[in-house]
C-alpha positions in Angstrom: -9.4 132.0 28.1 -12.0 130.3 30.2 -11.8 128.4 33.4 -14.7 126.3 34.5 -17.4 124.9 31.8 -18.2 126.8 28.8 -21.7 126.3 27.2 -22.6 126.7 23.0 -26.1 128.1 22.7 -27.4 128.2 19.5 -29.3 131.2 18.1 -31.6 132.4 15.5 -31.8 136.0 14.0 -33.0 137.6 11.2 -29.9 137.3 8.6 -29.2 141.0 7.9 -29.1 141.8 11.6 -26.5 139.4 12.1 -24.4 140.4 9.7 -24.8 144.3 11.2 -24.4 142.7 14.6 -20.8 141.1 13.0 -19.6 144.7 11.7 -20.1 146.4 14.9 -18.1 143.8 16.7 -15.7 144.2 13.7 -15.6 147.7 14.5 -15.2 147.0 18.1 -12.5 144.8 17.2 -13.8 141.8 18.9 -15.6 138.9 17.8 -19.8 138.7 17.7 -19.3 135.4 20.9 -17.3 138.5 22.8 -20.0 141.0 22.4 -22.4 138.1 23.2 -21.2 137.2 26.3 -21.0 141.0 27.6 -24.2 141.6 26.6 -25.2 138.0 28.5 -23.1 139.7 31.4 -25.2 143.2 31.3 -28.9 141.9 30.9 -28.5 138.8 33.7 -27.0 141.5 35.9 -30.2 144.3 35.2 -32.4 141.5 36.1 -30.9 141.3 39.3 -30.2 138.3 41.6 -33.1 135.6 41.7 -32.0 134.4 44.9 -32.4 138.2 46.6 -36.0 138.3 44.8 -37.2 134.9 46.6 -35.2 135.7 49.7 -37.4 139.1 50.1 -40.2 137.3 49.3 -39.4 134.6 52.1 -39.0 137.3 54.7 -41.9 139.2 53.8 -45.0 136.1 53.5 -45.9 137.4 56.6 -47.2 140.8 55.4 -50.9 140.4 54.3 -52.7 143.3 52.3 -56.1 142.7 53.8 -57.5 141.9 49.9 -56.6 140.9 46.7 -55.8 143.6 44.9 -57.3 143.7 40.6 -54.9 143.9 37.8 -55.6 147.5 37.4 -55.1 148.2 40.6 -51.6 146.2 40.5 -50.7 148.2 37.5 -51.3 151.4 39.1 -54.3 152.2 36.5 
């Protein structure tokens, strides 16, 4: 049961791994919109607040590196 605004989304996947993603959620004994949302739940949560992101980025527009620095050198190459 929800409380608040629930949303549809509509999504496309290759046909056979839907039907493997039903089984496992079968098998888990819930439905494929369950596993959905938890797994909406998990990969919003290992991205990590947006808001924290900017707010760090507020605090720190004060810190200048001197330079831009090259992609390489961004990518630790």
């Amino acid at each position: 049961m929800y409380i608040g605004f629930v949303k549809n989304v509509t999504l496309s996947a290759d046909e056979d791994l839907i039907e493997q993603a039903r089984q496992v959620a079968r098998f888990q004994r819930r439905s494929l919109n369950a596993a959905f949302r938890e797994w909406l739940l998990q990969f919003t949560a290992q991205a990590g607040n947006g808001q924290e992101v900017d707010a760090v980025m507020r605090r720190l527009r004060h810190v200048n590196s001197g330079r831009r620095f090259s992609r390489d050198e961004m990518l630790g190459r």
